[in-house]
mmCIF file of the C-alpha atoms, coordinates in Angstrom:
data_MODEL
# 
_entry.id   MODEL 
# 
loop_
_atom_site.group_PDB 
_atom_site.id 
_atom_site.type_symbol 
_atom_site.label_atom_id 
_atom_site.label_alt_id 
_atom_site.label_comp_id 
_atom_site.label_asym_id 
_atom_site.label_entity_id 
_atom_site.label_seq_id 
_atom_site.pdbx_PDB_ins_code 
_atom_site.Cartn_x 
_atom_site.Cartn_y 
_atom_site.Cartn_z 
_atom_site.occupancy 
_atom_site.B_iso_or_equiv 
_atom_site.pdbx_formal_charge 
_atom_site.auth_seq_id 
_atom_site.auth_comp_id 
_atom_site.auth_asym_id 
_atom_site.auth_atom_id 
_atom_site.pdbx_PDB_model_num 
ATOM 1   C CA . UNK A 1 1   ? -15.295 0.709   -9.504  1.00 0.00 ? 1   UNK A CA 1 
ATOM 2   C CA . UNK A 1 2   ? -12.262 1.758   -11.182 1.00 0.00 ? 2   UNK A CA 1 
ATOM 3   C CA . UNK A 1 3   ? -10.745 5.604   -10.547 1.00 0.00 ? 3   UNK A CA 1 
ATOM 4   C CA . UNK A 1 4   ? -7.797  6.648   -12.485 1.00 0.00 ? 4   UNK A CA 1 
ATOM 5   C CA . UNK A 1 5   ? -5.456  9.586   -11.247 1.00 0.00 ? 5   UNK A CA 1 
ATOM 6   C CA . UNK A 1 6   ? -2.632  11.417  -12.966 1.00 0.00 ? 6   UNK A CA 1 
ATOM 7   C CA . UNK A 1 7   ? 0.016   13.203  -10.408 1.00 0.00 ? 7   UNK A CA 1 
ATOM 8   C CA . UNK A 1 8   ? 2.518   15.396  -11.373 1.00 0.00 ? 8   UNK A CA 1 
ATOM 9   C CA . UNK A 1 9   ? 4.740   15.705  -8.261  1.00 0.00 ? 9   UNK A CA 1 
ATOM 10  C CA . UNK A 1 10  ? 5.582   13.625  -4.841  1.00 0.00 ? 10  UNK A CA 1 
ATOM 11  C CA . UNK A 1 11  ? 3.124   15.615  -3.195  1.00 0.00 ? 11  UNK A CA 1 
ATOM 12  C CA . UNK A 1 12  ? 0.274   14.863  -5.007  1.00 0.00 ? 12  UNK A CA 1 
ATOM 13  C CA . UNK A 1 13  ? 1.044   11.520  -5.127  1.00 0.00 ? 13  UNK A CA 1 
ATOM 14  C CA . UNK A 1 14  ? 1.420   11.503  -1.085  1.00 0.00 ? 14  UNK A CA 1 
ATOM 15  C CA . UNK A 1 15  ? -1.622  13.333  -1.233  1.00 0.00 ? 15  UNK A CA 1 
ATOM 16  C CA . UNK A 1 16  ? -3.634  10.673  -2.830  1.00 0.00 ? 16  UNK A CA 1 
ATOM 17  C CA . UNK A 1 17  ? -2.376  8.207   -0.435  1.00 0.00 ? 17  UNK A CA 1 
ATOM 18  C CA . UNK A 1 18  ? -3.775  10.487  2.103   1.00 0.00 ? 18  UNK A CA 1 
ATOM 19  C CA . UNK A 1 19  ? -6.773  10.546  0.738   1.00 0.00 ? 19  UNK A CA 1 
ATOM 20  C CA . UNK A 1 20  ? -7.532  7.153   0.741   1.00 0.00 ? 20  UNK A CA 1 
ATOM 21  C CA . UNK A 1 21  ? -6.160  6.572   3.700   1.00 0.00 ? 21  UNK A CA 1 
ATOM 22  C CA . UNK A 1 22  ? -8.650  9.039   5.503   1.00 0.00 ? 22  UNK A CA 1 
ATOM 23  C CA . UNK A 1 23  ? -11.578 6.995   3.717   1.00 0.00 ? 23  UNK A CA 1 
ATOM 24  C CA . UNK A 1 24  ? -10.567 3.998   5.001   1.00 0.00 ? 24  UNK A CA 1 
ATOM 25  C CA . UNK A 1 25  ? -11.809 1.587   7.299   1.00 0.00 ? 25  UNK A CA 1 
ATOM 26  C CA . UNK A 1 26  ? -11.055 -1.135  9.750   1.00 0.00 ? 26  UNK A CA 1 
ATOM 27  C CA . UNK A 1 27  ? -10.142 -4.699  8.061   1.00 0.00 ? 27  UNK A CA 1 
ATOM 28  C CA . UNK A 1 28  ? -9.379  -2.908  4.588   1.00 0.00 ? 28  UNK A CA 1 
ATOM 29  C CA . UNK A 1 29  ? -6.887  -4.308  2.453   1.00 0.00 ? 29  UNK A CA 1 
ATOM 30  C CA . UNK A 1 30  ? -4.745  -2.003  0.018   1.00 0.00 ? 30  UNK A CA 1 
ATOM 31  C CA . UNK A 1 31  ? -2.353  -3.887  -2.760  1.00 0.00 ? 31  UNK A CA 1 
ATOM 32  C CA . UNK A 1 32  ? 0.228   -1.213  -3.846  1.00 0.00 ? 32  UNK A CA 1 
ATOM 33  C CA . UNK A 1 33  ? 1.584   -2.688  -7.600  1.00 0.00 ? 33  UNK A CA 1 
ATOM 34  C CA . UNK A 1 34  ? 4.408   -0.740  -9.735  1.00 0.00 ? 34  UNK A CA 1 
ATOM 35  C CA . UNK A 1 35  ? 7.727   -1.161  -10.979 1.00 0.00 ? 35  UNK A CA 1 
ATOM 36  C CA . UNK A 1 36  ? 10.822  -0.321  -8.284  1.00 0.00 ? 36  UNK A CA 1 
ATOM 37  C CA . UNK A 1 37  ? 11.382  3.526   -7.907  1.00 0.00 ? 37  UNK A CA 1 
ATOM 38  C CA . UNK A 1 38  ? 7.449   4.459   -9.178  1.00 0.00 ? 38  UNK A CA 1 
ATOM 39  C CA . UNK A 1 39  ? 6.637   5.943   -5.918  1.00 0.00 ? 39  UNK A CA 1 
ATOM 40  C CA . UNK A 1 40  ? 5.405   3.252   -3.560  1.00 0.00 ? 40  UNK A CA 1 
ATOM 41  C CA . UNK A 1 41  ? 7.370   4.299   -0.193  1.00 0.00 ? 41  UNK A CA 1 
ATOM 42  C CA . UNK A 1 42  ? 6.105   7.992   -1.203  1.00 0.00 ? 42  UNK A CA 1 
ATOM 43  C CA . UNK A 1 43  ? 2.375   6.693   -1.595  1.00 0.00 ? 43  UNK A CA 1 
ATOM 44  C CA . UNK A 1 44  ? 2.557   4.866   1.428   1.00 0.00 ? 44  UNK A CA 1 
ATOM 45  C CA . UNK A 1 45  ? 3.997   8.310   3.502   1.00 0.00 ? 45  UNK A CA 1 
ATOM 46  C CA . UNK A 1 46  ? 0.563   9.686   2.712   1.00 0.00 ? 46  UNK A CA 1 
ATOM 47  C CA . UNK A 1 47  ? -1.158  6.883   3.381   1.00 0.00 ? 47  UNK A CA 1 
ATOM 48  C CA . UNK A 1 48  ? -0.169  6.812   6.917   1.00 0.00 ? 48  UNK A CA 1 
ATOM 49  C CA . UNK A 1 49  ? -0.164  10.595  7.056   1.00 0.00 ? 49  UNK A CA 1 
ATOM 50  C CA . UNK A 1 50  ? -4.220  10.154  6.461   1.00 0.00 ? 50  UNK A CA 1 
ATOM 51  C CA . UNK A 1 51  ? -4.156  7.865   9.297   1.00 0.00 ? 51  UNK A CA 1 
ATOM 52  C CA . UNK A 1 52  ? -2.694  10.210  11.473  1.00 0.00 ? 52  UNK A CA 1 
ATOM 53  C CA . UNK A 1 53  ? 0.977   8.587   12.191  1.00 0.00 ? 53  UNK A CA 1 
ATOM 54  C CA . UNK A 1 54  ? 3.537   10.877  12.701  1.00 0.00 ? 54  UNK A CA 1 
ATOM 55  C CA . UNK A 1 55  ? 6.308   7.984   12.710  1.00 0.00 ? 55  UNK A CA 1 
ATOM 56  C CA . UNK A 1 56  ? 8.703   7.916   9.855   1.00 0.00 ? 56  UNK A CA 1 
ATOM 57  C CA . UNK A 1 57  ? 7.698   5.207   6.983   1.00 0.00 ? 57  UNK A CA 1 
ATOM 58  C CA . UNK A 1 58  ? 10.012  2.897   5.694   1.00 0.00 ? 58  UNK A CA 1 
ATOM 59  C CA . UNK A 1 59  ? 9.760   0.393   3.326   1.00 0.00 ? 59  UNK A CA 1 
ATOM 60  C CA . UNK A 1 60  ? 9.608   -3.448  5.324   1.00 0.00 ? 60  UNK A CA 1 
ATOM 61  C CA . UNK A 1 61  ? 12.034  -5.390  2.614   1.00 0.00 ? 61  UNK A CA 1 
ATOM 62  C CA . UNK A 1 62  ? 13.472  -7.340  4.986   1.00 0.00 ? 62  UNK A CA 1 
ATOM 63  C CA . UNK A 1 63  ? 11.029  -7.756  7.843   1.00 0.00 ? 63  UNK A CA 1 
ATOM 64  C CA . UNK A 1 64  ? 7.797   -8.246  5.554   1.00 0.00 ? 64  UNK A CA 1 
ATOM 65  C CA . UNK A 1 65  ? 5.675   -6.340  7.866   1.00 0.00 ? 65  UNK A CA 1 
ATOM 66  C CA . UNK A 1 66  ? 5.784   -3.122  9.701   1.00 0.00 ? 66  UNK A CA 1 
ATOM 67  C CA . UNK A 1 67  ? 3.179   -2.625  11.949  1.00 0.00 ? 67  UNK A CA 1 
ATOM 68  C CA . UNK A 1 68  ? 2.312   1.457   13.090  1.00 0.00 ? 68  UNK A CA 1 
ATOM 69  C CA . UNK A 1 69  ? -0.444  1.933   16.394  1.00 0.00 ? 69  UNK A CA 1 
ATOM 70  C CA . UNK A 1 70  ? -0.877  5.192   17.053  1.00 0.00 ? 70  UNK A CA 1 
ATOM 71  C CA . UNK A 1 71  ? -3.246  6.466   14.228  1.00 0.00 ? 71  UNK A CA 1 
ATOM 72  C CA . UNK A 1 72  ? -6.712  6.198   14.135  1.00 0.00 ? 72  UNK A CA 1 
ATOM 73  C CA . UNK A 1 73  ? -6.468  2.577   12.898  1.00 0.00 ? 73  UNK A CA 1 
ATOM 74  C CA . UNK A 1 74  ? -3.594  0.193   13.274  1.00 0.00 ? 74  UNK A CA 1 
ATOM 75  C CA . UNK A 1 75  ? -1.536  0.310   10.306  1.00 0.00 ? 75  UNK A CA 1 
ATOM 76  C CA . UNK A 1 76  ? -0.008  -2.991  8.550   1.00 0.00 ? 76  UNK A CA 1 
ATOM 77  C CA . UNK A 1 77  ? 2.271   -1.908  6.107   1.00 0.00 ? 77  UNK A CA 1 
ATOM 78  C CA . UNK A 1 78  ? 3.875   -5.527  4.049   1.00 0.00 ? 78  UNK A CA 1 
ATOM 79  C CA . UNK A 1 79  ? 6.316   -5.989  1.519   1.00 0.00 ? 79  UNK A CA 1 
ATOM 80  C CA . UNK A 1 80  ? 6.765   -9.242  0.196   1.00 0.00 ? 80  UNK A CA 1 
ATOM 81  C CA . UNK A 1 81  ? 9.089   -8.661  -2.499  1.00 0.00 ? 81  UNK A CA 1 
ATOM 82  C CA . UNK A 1 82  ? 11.537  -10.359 -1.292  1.00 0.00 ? 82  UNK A CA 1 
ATOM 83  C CA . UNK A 1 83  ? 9.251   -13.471 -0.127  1.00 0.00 ? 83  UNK A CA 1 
ATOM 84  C CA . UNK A 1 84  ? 10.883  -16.510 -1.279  1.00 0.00 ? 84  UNK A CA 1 
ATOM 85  C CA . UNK A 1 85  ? 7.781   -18.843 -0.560  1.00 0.00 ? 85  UNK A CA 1 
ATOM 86  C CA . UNK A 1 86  ? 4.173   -18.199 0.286   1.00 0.00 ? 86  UNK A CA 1 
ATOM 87  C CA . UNK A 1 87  ? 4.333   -20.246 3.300   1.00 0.00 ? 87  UNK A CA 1 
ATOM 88  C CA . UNK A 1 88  ? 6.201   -17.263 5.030   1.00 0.00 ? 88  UNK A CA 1 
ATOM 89  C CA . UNK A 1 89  ? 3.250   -15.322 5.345   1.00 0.00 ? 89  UNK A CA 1 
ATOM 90  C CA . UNK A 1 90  ? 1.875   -17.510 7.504   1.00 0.00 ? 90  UNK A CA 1 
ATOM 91  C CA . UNK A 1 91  ? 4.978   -17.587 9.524   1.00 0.00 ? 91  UNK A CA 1 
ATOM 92  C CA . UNK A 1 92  ? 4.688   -14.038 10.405  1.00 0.00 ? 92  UNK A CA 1 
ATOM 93  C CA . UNK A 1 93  ? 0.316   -14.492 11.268  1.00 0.00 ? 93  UNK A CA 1 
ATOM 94  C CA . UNK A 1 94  ? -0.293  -12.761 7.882   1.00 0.00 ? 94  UNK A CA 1 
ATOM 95  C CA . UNK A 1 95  ? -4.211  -13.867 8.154   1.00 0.00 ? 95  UNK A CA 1 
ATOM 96  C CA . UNK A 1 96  ? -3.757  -11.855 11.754  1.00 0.00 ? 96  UNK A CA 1 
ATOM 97  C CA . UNK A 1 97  ? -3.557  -8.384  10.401  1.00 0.00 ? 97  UNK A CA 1 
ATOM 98  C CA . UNK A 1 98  ? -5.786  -8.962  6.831   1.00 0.00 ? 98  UNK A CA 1 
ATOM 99  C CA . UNK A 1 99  ? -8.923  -9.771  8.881   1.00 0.00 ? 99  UNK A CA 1 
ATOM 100 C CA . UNK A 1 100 ? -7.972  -7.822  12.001  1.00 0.00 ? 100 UNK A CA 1 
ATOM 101 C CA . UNK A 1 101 ? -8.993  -4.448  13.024  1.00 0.00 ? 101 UNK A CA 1 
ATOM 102 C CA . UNK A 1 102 ? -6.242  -2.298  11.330  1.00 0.00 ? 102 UNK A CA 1 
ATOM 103 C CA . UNK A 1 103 ? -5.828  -1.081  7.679   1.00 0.00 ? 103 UNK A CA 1 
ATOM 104 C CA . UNK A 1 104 ? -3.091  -3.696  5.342   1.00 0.00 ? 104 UNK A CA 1 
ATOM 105 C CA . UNK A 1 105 ? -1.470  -2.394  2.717   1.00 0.00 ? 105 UNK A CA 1 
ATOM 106 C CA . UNK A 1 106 ? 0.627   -4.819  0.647   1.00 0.00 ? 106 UNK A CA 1 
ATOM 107 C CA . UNK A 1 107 ? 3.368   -3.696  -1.366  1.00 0.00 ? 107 UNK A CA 1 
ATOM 108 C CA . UNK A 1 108 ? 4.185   -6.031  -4.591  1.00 0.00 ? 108 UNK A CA 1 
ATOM 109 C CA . UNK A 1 109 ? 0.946   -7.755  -3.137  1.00 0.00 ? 109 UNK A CA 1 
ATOM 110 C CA . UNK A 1 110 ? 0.563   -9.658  -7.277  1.00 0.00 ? 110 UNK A CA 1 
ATOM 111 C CA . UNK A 1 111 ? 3.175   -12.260 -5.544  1.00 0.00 ? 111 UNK A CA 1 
ATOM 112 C CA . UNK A 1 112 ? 1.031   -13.422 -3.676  1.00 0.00 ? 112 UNK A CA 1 
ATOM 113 C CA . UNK A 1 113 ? -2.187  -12.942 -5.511  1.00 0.00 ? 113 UNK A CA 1 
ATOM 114 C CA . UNK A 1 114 ? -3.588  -16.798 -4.018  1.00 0.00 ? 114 UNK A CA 1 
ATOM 115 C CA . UNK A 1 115 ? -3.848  -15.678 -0.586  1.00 0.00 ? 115 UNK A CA 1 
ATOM 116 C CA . UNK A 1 116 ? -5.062  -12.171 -0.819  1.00 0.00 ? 116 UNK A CA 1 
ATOM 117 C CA . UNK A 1 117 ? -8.501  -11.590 1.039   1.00 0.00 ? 117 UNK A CA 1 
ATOM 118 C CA . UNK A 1 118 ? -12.027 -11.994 -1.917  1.00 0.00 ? 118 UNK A CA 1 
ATOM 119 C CA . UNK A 1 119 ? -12.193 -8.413  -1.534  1.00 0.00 ? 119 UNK A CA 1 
ATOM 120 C CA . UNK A 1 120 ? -9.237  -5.183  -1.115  1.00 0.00 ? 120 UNK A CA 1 
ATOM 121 C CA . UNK A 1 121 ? -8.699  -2.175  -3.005  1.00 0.00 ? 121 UNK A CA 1 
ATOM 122 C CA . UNK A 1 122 ? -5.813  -2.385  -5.660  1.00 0.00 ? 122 UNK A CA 1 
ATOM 123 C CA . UNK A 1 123 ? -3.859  0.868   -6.393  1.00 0.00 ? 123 UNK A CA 1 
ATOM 124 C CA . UNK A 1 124 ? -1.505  0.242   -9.442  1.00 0.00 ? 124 UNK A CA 1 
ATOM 125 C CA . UNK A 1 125 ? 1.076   2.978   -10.648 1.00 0.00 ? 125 UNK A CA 1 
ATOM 126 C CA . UNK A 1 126 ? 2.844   3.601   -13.326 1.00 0.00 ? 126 UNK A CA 1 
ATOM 127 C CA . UNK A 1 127 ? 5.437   5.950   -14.693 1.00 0.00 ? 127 UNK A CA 1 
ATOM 128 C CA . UNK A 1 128 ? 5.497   7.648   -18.322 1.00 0.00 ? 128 UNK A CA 1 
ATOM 129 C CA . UNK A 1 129 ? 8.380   9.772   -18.579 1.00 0.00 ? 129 UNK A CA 1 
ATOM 130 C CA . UNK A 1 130 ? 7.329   11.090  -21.937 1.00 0.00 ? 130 UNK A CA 1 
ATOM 131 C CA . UNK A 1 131 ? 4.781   12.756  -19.771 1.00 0.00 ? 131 UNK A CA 1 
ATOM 132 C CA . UNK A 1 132 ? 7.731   14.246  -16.952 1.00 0.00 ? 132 UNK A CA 1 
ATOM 133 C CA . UNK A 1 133 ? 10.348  12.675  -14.879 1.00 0.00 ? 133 UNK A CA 1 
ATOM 134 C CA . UNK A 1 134 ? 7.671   13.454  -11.760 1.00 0.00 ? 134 UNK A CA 1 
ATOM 135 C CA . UNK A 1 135 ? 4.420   12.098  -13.625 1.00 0.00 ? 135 UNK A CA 1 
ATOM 136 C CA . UNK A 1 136 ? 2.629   8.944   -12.791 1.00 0.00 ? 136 UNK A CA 1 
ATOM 137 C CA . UNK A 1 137 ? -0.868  7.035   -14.005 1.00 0.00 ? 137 UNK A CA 1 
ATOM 138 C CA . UNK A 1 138 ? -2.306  5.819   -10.668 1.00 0.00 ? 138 UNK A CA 1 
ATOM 139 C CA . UNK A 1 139 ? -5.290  3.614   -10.816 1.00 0.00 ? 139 UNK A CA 1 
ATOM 140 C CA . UNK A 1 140 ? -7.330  2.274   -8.334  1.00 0.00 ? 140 UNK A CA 1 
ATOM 141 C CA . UNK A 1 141 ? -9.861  -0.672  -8.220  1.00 0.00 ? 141 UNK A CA 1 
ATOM 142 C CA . UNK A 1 142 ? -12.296 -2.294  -5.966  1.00 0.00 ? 142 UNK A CA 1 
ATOM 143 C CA . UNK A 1 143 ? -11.572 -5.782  -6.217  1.00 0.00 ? 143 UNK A CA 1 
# 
């Protein structure tokens, strides 16, 4: 199943995140794909916002994984881009938190395509500024 959303603003990008948040469940994996500065940190506010965390989101860079318990579900947020081999993921018990009882969402999860679960929801998005400095093509799959 593939959906594909057009946003016009921050909000309604949040507000997707939200809403796929709030239909997730419990060993769910999310890739988030898209070019630096296309709105990943802001999807990923909304995201947690629709699994009720009311701590501020930032963006793991440097730690890999940022782990949030006091929504609904346990919330692994990653971000491997600056992984420098695959082999760190298992440094940090990556297997731990795809298969575990919380909700994974990977940011620049396509570098390490070879170890992501058989099944997880990609959300790819994509700016066109012929279309507004605010607009973006958001498309989501069930892999």
């Amino acid at each position: 199943m593939t959906e594909i959303i057009e946003t016009y603003s921050p909000e309604e990008t949040e507000a997707l995140g939200k809403r796929l948040a709030q239909e997730s469940s419990a060993g769910q994996v999310f890739t988030l794909i898209g070019d630096l500065g296309v709105g990943k940190t802001v999807f990923t506010q909304g995201f947690a916002i629709g699994l009720d965390i009311d701590e501020a989101i930032c963006s793991p860079t440097f730690t890999i994984v940022q782990i949030y318990d006091t929504g609904r579900l346990p919330f692994y947020h990653f971000d491997v881009y600056r992984i420098g081999d695959i082999e760190e993921m298992d440094e940090i018990g990556y297997e731990d938190y795809i298969y575990g009882d919380g909700v994974s969402l990977i940011e620049w999860a396509n570098l390490i395509e070879e170890i992501l679960p058989e099944h997880y929801t990609k959300v790819t998005i994509e700016k066109n500024l012929e279309k507004g400095f605010d607009y973006r093509k958001i498309t989501v799959e069930s892999i």
